[in-house]
C-alpha positions as CSV (number, residue, x, y, z in Angstrom):
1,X,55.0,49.7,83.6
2,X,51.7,48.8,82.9
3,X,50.4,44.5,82.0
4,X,48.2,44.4,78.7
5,X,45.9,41.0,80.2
6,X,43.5,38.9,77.3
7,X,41.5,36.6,79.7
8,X,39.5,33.5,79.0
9,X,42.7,32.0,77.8
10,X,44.3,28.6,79.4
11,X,47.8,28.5,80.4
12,X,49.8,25.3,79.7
13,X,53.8,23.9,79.6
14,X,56.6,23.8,81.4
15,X,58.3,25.9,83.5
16,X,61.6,26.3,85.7
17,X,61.3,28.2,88.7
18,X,63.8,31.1,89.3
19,X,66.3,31.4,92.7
20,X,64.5,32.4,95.7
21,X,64.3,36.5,96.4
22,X,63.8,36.0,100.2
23,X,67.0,34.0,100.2
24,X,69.1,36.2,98.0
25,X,68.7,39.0,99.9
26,X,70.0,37.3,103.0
27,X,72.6,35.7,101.6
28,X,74.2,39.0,99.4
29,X,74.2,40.8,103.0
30,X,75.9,37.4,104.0
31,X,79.0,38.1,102.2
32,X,79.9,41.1,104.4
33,X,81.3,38.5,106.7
34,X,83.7,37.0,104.3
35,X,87.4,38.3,103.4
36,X,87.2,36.2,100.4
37,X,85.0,36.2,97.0
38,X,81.7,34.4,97.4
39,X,80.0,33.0,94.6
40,X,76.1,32.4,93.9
41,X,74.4,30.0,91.2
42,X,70.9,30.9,90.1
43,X,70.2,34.4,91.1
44,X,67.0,36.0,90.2
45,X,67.5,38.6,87.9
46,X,64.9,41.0,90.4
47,X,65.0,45.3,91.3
48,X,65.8,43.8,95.1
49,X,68.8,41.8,93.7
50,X,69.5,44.9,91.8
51,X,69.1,47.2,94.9
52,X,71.5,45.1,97.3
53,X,74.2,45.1,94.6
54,X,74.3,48.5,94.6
55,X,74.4,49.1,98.1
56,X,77.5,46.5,98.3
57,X,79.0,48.2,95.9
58,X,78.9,51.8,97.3
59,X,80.1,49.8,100.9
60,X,83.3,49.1,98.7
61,X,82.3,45.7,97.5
62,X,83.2,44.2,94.4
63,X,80.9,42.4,92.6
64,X,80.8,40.1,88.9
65,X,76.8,39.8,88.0
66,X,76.6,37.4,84.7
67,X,73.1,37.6,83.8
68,X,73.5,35.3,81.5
69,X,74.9,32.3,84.0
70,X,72.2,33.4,86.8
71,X,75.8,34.2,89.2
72,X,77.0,36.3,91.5
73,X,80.4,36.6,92.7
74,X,81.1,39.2,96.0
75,X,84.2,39.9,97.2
76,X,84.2,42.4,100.1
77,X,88.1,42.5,101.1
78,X,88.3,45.9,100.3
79,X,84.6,46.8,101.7
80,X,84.4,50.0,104.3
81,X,81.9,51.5,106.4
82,X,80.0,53.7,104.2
83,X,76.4,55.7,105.3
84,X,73.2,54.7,103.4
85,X,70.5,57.0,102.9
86,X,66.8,57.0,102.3
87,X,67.7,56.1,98.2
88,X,69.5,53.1,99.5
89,X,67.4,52.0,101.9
90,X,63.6,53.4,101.0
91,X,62.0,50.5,98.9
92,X,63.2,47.2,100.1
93,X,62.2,45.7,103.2
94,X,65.3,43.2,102.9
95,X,68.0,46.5,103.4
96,X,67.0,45.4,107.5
97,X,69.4,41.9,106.7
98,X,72.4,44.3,106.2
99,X,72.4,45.1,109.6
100,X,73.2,41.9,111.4
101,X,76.3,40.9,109.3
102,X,77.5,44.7,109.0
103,X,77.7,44.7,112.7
104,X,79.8,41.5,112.5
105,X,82.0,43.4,110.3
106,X,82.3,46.8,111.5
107,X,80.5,46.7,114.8
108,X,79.1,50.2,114.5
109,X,77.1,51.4,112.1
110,X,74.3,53.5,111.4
111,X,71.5,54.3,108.9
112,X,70.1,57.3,107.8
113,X,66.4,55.5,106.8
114,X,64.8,52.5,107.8
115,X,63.7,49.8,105.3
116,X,60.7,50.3,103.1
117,X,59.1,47.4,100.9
118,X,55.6,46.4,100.3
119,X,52.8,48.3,101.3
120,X,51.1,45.9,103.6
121,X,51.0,48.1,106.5
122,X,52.5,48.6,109.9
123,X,55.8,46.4,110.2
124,X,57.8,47.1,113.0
125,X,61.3,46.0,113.9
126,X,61.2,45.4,117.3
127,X,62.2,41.7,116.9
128,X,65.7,43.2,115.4
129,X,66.1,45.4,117.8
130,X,65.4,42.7,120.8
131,X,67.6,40.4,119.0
132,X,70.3,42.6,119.2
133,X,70.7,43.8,122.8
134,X,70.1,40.4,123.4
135,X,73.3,40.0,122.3
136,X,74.2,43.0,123.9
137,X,73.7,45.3,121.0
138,X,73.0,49.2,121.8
139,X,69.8,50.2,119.6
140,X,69.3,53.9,119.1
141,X,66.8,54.8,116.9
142,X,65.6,58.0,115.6
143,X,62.5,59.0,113.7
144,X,63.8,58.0,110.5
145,X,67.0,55.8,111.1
146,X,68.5,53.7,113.4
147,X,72.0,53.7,114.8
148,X,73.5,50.4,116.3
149,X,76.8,49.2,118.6
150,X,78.5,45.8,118.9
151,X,81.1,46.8,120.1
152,X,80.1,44.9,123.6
153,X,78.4,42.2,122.0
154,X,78.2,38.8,123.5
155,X,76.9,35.5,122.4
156,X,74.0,34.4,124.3
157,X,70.1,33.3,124.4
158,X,67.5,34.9,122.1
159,X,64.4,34.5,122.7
160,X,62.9,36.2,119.4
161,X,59.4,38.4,119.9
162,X,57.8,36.7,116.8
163,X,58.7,34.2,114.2
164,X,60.4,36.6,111.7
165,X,62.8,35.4,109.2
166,X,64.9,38.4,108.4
167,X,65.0,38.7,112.2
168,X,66.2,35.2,112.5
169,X,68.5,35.7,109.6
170,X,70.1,38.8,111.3
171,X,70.3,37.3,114.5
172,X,72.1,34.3,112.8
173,X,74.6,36.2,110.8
174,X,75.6,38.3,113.9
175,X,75.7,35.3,116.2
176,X,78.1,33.4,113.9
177,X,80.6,36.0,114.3
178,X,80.9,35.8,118.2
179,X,83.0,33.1,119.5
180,X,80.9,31.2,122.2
181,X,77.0,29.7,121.7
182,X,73.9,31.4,120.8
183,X,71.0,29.6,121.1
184,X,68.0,31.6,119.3
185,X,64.5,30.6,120.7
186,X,61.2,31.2,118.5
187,X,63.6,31.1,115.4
188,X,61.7,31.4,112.0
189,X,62.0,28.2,110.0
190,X,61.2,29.3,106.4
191,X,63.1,27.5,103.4
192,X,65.2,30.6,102.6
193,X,66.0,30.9,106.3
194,X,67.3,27.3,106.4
195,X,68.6,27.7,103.1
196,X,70.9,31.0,104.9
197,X,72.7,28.4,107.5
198,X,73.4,25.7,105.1
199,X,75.3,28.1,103.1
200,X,77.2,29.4,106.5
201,X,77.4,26.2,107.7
202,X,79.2,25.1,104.4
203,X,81.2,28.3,104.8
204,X,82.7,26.7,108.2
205,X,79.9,27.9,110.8
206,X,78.7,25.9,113.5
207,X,74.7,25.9,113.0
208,X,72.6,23.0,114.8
209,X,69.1,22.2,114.1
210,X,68.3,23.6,111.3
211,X,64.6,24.0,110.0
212,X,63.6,23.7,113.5
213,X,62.5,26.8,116.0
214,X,65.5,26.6,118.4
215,X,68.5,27.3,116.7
216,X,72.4,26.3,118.2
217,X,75.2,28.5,117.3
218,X,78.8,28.1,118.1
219,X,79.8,31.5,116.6
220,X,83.5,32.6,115.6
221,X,84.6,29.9,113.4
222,X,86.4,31.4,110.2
223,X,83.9,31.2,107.5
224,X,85.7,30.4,103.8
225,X,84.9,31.3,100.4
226,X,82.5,29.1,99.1
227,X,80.1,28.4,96.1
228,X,76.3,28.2,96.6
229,X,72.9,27.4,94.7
230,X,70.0,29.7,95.7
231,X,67.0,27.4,96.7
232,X,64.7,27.7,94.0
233,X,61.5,30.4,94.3
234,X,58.9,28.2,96.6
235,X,56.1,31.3,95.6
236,X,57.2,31.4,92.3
237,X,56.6,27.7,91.8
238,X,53.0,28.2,93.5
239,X,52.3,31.1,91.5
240,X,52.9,28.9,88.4
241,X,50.6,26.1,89.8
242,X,48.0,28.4,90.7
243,X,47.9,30.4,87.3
244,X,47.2,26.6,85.7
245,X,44.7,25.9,87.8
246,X,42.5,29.2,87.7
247,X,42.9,28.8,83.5
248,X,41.8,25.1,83.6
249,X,45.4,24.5,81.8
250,X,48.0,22.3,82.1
251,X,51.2,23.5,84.1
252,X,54.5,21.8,85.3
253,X,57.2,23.3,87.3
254,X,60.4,21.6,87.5
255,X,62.6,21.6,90.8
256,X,59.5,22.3,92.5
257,X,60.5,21.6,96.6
258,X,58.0,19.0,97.1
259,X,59.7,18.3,100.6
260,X,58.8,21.7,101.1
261,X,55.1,21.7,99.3
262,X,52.8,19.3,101.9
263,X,51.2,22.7,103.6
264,X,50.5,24.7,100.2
265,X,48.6,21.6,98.2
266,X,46.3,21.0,101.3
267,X,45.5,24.6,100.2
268,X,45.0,23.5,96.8
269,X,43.2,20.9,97.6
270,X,40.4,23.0,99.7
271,X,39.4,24.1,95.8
272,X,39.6,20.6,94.8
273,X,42.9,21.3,92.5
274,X,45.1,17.9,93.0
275,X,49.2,18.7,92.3
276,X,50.7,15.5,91.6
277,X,54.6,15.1,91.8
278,X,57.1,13.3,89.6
279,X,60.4,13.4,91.3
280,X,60.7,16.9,92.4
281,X,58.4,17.7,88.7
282,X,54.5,19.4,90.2
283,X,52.0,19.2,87.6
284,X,48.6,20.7,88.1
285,X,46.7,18.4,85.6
286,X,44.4,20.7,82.9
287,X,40.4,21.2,83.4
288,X,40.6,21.0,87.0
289,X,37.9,23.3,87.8
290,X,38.1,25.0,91.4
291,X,35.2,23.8,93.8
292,X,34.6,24.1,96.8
293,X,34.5,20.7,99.3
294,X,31.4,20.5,101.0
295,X,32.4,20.5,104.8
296,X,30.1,21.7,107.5
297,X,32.5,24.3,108.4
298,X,33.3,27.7,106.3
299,X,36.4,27.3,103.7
300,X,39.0,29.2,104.9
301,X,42.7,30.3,103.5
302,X,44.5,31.6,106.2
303,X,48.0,32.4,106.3
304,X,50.2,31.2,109.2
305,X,54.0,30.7,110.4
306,X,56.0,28.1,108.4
307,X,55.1,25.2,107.7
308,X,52.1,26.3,107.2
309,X,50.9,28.3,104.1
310,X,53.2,31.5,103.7
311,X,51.6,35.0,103.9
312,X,53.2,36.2,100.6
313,X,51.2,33.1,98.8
314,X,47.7,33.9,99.6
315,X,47.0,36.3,97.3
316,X,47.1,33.7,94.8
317,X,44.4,31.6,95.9
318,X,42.0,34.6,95.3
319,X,41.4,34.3,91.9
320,X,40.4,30.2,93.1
321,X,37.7,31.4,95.1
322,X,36.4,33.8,92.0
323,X,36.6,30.7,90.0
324,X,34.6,27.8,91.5
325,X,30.7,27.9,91.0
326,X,29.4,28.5,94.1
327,X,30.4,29.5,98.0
328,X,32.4,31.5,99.6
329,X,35.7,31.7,100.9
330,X,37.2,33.4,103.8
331,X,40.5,35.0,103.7
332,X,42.6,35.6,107.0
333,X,46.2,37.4,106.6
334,X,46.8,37.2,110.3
335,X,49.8,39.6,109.5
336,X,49.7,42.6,107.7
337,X,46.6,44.8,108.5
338,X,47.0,46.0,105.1
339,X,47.4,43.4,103.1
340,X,44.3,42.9,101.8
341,X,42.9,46.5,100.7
342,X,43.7,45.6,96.8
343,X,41.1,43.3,96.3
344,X,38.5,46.0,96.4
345,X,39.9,46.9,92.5
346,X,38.9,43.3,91.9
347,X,35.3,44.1,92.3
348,X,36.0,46.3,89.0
349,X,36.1,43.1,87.2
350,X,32.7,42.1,88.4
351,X,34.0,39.8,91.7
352,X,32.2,39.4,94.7
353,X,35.0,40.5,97.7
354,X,33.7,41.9,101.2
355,X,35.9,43.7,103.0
356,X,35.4,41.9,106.6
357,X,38.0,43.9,108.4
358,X,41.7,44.9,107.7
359,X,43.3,41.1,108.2
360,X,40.2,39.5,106.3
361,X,37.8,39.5,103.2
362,X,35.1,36.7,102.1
363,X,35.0,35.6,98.6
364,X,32.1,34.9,96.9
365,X,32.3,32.3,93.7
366,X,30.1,32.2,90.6
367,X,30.4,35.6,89.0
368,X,30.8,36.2,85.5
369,X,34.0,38.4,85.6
370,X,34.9,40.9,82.6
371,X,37.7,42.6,81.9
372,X,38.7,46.2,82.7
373,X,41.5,48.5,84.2
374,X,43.1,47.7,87.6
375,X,45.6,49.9,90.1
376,X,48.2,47.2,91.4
377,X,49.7,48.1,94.9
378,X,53.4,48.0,95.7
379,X,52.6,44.2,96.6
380,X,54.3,41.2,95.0
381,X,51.6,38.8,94.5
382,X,48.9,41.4,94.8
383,X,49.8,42.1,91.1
384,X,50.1,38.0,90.5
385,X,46.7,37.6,91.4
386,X,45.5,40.5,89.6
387,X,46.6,39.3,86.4
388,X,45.3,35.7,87.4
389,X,41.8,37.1,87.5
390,X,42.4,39.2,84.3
391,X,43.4,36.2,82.4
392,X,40.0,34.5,84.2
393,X,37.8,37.6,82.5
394,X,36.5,38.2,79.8
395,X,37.8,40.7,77.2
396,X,40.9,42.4,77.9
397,X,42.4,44.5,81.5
398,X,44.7,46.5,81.7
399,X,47.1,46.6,85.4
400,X,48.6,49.9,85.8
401,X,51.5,50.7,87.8
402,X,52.7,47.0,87.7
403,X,56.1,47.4,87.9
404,X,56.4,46.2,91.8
405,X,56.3,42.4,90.0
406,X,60.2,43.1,88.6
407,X,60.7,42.8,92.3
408,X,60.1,39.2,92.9
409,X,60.0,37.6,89.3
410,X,62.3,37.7,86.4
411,X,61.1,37.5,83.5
412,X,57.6,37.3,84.1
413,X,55.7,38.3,80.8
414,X,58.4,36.1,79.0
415,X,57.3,33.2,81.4
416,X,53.9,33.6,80.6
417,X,54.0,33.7,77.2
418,X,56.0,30.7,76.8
419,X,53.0,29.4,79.0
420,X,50.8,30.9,76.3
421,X,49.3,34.1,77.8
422,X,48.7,37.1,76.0
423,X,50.1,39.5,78.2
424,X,52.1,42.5,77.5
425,X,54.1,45.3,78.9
426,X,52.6,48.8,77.8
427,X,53.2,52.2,78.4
């Protein structure tokens, strides 16, 4: 799929985020610990919601998607040990969160490939893999795949290599299913992470401190079927805000986490783009145009553990820095030493972008940007910001290979358009 962008255009209404893909595909792996149906309220309509149903399904699973409700219901009493292979596994990153409650369930299991996703570089799994004979997991991996055993496994203390969530997650869903406490040290404490144990811990799990970096869990309780709302998208709703502030329109995002928003409008606020809140309503008022504060020190976006600003949102302050009038801006993504290549195709549209090293670029502001054809990466928000800058040009560009975006938003043309972009999906 390729995005048709018109710039010089200003985006403006309101919007309602979608459910959050980082904590659907934790919680759909989830289910593999249940005997009895599960059900989910406002589920993305994403390829990586897509992908996991299929895999539950070939594992036995049987599962009710209604589109049209934004629910899933799983039920897995039937579900059976089934091997997964490189079409299974290859694309999404999130496969890895099977692991964790499919131990729980069937103690041994193995598969064939290891978990793809975005391009953003090196990502290894050690953190998985230490969780897990932590617990007193056996880890055998191969070149391609990785086979594991719990069949001695053993609550105890984890003291995780780095913050990772879907390490935290799998550590969590293996832990709850071992009678006796595991405490996990260094314990990621992103949204969809804490949204993960409020939905075991409505189950019937025993799951203290939450949202903090040591986690308590007093594992074997029997878990019951329950029904659970998917947090809403937190990068979806900063996407939103972001594309209204680099079009000088008018956006407002409803059931926008402002308990969960502090971190990413200081970020905002470094461009001099205010988000107000009514209730849990962020507006990002029209003709705010992105500056730069005038501080004796360099402006600088870098991406850090929660709750600071999340890696996957950075992208979307690039086309900020391409907007305000004069200045530069450095970039830092501390954790993927890939995940900045793409913005060299932004100097197609007449940006200013140095390549510092792999983990940062500087920005330069005050270019005239006009339109022309792009190559998005298998990045997420690397294609977000690339149609933010298109819709900043002038004249028309054209994204190729775009179709990485069905990963993480539904609906997203439709979205814009109600928002008033002209934007289109070509061949």
């Amino acid at each position: 799929m390729n995005l048709k962008v018109v710039g010089m255009q200003a985006l403006s209404g309101e919007i309602t985020p979608s459910g959050s893909k980082n904590a659907i595909v934790a919680l759909l792996p989830a289910t593999l610990l249940f005997n009895q149906p599960v059900t989910f309220e406002n589920v993305p309509d994403i390829t990586d919601v897509t992908r996991l149903v299929n895999i539950l399904t070939k594992l036995g699973s049987q599962v009710n998607w209604d589109k049209t409700k934004n629910t899933i219901t799983v039920d897995n009493s039937q579900v059976s040990n089934s091997t997964l292979g490189k079409e299974d596994l290859g694309h999404m990153r999130g496969t890895s969160l099977l692991w964790g409650p499919a131990l729980a369930r069937f103690k041994k299991i193995a598969f064939d490939e290891l978990p793809g996703g975005c391009t953003l570089g090196a990502r290894p799994l050690d953190a998985h893999y230490q969780a897990f004979k932590d617990l007193g997991v056996t880890v055998d991996q191969t070149h391609s795949g990785v086979s594991l055993d719990a069949t001695s496994a053993h609550p105890g203390t984890i003291w995780l290599l780095e913050t990772s969530p879907t390490a935290t997650e799998n550590a969590i869903m293996l832990a709850v299913s071992l009678p006796g406490t595991t405490t996990i040290i260094n314990a990621a404490t992103e949204p969809n992470v804490q949204d993960l144990c409020n939905f075991l811990k409505l189950a019937g799990a025993d799951i203290s401190h939450i949202g903090s970096s040591t986690l308590t869990i007093n594992g074997g309780r029997p878990l019951s079927a329950i029904t659970h709302r998917v947090i809403n998208d937190l990068y979806e709703i900063g996407t939103f805000l972001a594309l209204g502030a680099a079009t000088g329109g008018q956006i407002t995002v409803h059931h926008a986490l402002p308990e969960h928003f502090t971190a990413i409008s200081r970020e905002f606020s470094k461009f001099n783009i205010s988000i107000t809140f009514n209730g849990d309503s962020a507006t990002v008022a029209a003709n705010q145009k992105p500056s730069l504060c005038e501080t004796k020190t360099a402006t600088i976006i870098r991406s850090q553990p929660w709750p600071a600003l999340p890696v996957d949102l950075l992208p979307v302050f690039i086309p900020l820095a391409l907007a305000v009038p004069t200045g530069q801006v450095l970039f830092h993504n501390w954790m993927y030493e890939a995940g900045l290549f793409w913005t060299s195709e932004l100097t197609k549209l007449g940006a200013n972008v140095i390549m510092c090293d792999p983990h940062r670029i500087i920005v330069g502001g005050g270019n005239r940007l006009k339109g022309a054809t792009l190559e998005a990466p298998y990045i997420i928000r690397a294609v977000i910001s690339m149609c933010m800058a298109g819709m900043m040009a002038a004249g028309e560009s054209l994204i190729l290979n775009a179709d990485t975006i069905h990963r993480g938003h539904p609906n997203f043309v439709a979205n814009l358009k109600k928002l008033g972009a002209q934007i289109d999906q070509v061949q």
